[in-house]
C-alpha positions in Angstrom: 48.7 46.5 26.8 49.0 46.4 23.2 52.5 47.6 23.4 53.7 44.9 25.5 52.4 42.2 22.5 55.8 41.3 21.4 56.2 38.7 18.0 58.6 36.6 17.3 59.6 34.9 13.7 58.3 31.6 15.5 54.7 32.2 15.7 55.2 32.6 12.1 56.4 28.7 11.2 54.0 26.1 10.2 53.1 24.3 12.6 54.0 20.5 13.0 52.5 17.7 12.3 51.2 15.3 15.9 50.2 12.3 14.1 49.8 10.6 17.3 47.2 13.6 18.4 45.4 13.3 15.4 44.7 9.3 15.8 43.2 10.6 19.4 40.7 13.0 17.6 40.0 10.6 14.3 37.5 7.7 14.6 36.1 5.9 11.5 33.6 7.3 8.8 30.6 6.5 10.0 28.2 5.0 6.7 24.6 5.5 6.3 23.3 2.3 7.9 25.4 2.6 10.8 23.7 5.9 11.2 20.2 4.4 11.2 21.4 2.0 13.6 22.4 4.5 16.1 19.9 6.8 15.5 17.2 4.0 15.9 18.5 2.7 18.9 18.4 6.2 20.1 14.6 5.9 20.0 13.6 3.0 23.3 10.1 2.7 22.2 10.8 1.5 18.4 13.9 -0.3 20.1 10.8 -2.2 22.7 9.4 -3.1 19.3 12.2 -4.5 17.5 12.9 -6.9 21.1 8.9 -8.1 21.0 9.2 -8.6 17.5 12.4 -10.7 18.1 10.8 -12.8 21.4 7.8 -13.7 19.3 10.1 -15.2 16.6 11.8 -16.6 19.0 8.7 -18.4 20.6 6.9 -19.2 17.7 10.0 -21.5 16.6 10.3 -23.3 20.3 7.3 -22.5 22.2 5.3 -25.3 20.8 8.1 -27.8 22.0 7.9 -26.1 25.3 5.4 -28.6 27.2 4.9 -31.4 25.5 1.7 -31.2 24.2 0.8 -31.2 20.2 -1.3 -28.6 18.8 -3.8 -30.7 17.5 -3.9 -32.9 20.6 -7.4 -33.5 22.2 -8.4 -34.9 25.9 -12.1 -34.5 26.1 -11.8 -35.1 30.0 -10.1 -31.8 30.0 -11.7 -29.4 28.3 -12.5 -25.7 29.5 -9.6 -26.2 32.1 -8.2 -22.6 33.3 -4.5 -21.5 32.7 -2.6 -23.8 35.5 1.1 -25.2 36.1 0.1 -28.0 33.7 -1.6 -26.0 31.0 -0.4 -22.9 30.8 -3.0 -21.2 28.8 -5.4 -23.7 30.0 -7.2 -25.4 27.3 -9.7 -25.2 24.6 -13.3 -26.6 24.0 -11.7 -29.8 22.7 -9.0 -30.0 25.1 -6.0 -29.0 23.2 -3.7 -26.7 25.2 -3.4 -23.2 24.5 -0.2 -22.3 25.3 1.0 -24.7 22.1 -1.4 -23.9 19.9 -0.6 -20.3 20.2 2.4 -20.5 19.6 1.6 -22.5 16.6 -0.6 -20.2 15.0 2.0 -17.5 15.8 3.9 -19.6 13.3 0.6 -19.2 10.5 0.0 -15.8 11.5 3.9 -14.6 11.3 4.6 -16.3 8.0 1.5 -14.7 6.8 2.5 -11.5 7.5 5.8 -11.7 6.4 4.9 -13.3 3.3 2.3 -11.2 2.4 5.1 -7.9 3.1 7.7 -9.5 1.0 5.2 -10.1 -2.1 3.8 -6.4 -1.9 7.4 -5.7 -2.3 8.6 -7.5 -5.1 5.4 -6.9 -6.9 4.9 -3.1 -5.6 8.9 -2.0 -6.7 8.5 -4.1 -9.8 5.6 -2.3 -10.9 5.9 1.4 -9.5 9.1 1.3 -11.2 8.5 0.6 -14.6 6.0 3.2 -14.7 8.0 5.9 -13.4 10.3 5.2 -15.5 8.5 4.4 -18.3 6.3 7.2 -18.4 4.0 8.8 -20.7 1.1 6.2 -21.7 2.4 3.6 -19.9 2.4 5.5 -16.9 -1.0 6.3 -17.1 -2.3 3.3 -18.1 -1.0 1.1 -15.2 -1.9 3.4 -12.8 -5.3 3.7 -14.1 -5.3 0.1 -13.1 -3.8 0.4 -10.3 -6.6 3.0 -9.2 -9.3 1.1 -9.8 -8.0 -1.9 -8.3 -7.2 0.6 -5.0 -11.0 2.0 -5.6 -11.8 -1.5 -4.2 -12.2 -2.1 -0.1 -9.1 -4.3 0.5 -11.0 -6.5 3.1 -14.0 -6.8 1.5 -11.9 -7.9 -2.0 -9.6 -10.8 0.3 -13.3 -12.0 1.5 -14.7 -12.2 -2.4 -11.9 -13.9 -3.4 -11.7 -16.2 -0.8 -15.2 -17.2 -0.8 -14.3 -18.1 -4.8 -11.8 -20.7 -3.2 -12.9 -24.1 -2.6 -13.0 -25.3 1.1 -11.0 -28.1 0.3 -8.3 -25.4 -1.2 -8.4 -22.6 1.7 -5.0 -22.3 3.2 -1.8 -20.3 4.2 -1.4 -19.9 -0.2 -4.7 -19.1 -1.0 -4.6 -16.8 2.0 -1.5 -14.9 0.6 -2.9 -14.9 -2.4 -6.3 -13.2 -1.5 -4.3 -10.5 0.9 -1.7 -9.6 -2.3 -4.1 -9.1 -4.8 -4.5 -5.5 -4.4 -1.9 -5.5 -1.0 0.7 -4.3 -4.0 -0.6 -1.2 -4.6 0.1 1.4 -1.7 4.3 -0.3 -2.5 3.7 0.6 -6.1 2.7 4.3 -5.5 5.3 4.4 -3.2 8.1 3.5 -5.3 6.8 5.2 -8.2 6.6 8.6 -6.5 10.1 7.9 -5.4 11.3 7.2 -8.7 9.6 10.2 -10.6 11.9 12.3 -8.2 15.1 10.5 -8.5 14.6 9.8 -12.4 15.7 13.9 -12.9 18.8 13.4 -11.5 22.0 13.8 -13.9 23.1 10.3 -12.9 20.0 8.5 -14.0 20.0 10.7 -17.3 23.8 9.3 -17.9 22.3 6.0 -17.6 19.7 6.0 -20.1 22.1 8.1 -22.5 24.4 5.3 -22.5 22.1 2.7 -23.4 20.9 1.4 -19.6 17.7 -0.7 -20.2 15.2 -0.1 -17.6 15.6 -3.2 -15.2 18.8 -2.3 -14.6 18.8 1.2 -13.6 15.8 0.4 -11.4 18.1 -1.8 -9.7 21.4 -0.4 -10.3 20.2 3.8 -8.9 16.7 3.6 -8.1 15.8 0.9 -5.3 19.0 1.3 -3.5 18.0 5.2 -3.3 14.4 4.3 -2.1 15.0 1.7 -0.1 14.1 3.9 2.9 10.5 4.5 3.0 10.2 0.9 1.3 11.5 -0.7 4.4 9.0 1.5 6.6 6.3 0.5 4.0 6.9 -3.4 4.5 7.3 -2.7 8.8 4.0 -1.4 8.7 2.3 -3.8 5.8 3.1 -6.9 8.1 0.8 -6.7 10.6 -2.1 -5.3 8.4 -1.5 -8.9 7.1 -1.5 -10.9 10.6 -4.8 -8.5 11.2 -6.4 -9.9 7.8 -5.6 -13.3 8.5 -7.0 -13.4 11.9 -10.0 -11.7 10.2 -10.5 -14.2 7.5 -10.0 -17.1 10.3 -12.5 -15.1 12.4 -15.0 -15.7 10.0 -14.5 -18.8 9.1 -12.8 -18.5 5.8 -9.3 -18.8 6.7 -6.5 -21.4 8.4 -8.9 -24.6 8.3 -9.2 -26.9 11.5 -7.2 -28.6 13.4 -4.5 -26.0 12.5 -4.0 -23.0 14.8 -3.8 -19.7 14.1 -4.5 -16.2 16.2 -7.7 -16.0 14.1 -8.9 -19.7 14.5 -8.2 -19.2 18.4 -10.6 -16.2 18.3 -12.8 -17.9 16.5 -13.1 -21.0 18.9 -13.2 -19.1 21.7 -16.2 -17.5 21.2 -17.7 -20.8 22.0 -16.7 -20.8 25.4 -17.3 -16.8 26.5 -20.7 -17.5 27.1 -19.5 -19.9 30.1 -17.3 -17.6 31.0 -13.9 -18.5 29.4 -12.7 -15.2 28.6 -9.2 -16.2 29.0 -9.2 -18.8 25.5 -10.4 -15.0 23.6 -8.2 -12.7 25.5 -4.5 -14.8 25.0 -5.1 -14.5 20.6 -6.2 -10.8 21.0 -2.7 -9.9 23.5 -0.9 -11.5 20.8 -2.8 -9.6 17.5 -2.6 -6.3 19.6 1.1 -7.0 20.8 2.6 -7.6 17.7 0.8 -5.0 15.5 1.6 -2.8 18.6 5.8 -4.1 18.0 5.7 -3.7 14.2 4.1 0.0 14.3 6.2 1.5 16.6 9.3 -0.1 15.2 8.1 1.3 12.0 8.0 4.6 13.0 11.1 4.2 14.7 12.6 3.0 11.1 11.0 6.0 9.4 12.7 9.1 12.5 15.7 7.3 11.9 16.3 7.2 7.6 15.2 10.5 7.8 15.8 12.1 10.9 15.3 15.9 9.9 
């Protein structure tokens, strides 16, 4: 068989060029971010949470126009009423309708959360960073404080400091303020571990060489590089923050009445489980549950897909 392999001087010419095959075969360069994106809508659970997390935005903007009624809006001749085609949620002790002033506090308890995330950030990268890169004493010393700070229960400090507020004074701010008071921390040690890894590379060493004060390289090399588990960090810090809130409005230190949040709805309804009204306790504690339930798996969904080894 061998013998009958005959060659010819052809099979030895370069072969030519079939541009029009090769734009069959070729397709775009796919970037990082559209790789997440694929990858993360690969994944239908975190995908389910990214969609709930989405319709409660959605509702929390128009579902308090929905049915006409006002959040604050009280008919004492209907009080107690049972969810129905008028009142969809039925109604309160005071007669205010549910449905809107859920959807009202979702507005609180969102904005809370989100608020709360964004701060840990700014604060958390701000500070991680300049003690990674800082190092040496100033390392230690902020995260000394840092430590100490974290040392403290991070409910039982929001409670302290919100029992320091004035009644008059309690609010969505003094709120945010209570939950970011330590909330920073876990972002800080975050970043800062991050950084500690990425400051050994030759590029950030070039950097400093050359004169590159601090702020800039942390925002020039180092966030952009860590911006990864930062993003999964803030996911999951949002409804640790709607939790907190509800908690504080549970006890009576938070959102302050008429206003509505998940928390103040718990709240008020325990007034009315003793008759039986478990619906006014159950429709705040779907929402909590639903929406810590959204941001958690889209969370993990966020973290498989940055780093999907």
């Amino acid at each position: 068989m061998a013998n009958d392999l005959k060659f010819t001087e052809e099979m030895f010419l370069p072969a030519e060029d079939n541009f029009k095959e090769a734009e069959k075969i070729s397709r775009p360069t796919t970037s990082y971010w559209s790789g997440v994106w694929r990858r993360l809508k690969a994944n239908k659970l975190a995908l389910v949470g990214m969609i709930i997390i989405a319709l409660l935005i959605i509702m929390a903007i128009i579902g308090p126009h929905l049915n006409g009624y006002k959040y604050d809006e009280m008919h004492l001749d209907q009080k107690n009423l049972k969810p129905s085609a008028e009142h969809w949620f039925g109604t309160d002790t005071l007669g205010r309708d549910l449905f809107t002033r859920a959807w009202s506090g979702a507005r609180i308890s969102l904005f809370i959360g989100l608020a709360a995330a964004v701060i840990d950030f700014i604060i958390g990268v701000i500070y991680g960073g300049i003690s990674a890169l800082r190092g040496g004493k100033t390392d230690n010393i902020m995260m000394r404080i840092a430590e100490v700070l974290y040392a403290i229960p991070y409910l039982l400090m929001v409670i302290l400091i919100m029992v320091v507020f004035p009644e008059e004074g309690r609010g969505m701010f003094s709120i945010i303020v209570a939950m970011t008071i330590t909330g920073w921390i876990q972002m800080a040690r975050l970043v800062r571990g991050q950084v500690l890894q990425l400051k050994e590379f030759e590029y950030v060493h070039a950097s400093q060489l050359a004169g590159g004060k601090t702020s800039w390289i942390l925002r020039k090399h180092m966030i952009p590089n860590t911006m990864g588990p930062i993003l999964v960090n803030i996911t999951l810090t949002v409804p640790t923050a709607i939790f907190g809130e509800a908690t504080l409005s549970f006890l009576g230190l938070g959102i302050p009445a008429p206003q509505a949040s998940w928390g103040t709805l718990a709240s008020d309804a325990l007034q009315s489980i003793l008759i039986g009204n478990f619906y006014q306790l159950l429709i705040p504690a779907i929402l909590i549950s639903l929406t810590m339930f959204a941001f958690n798996v889209f969370g993990d969904g966020l973290r498989d897909a940055l780093d999907p080894r």
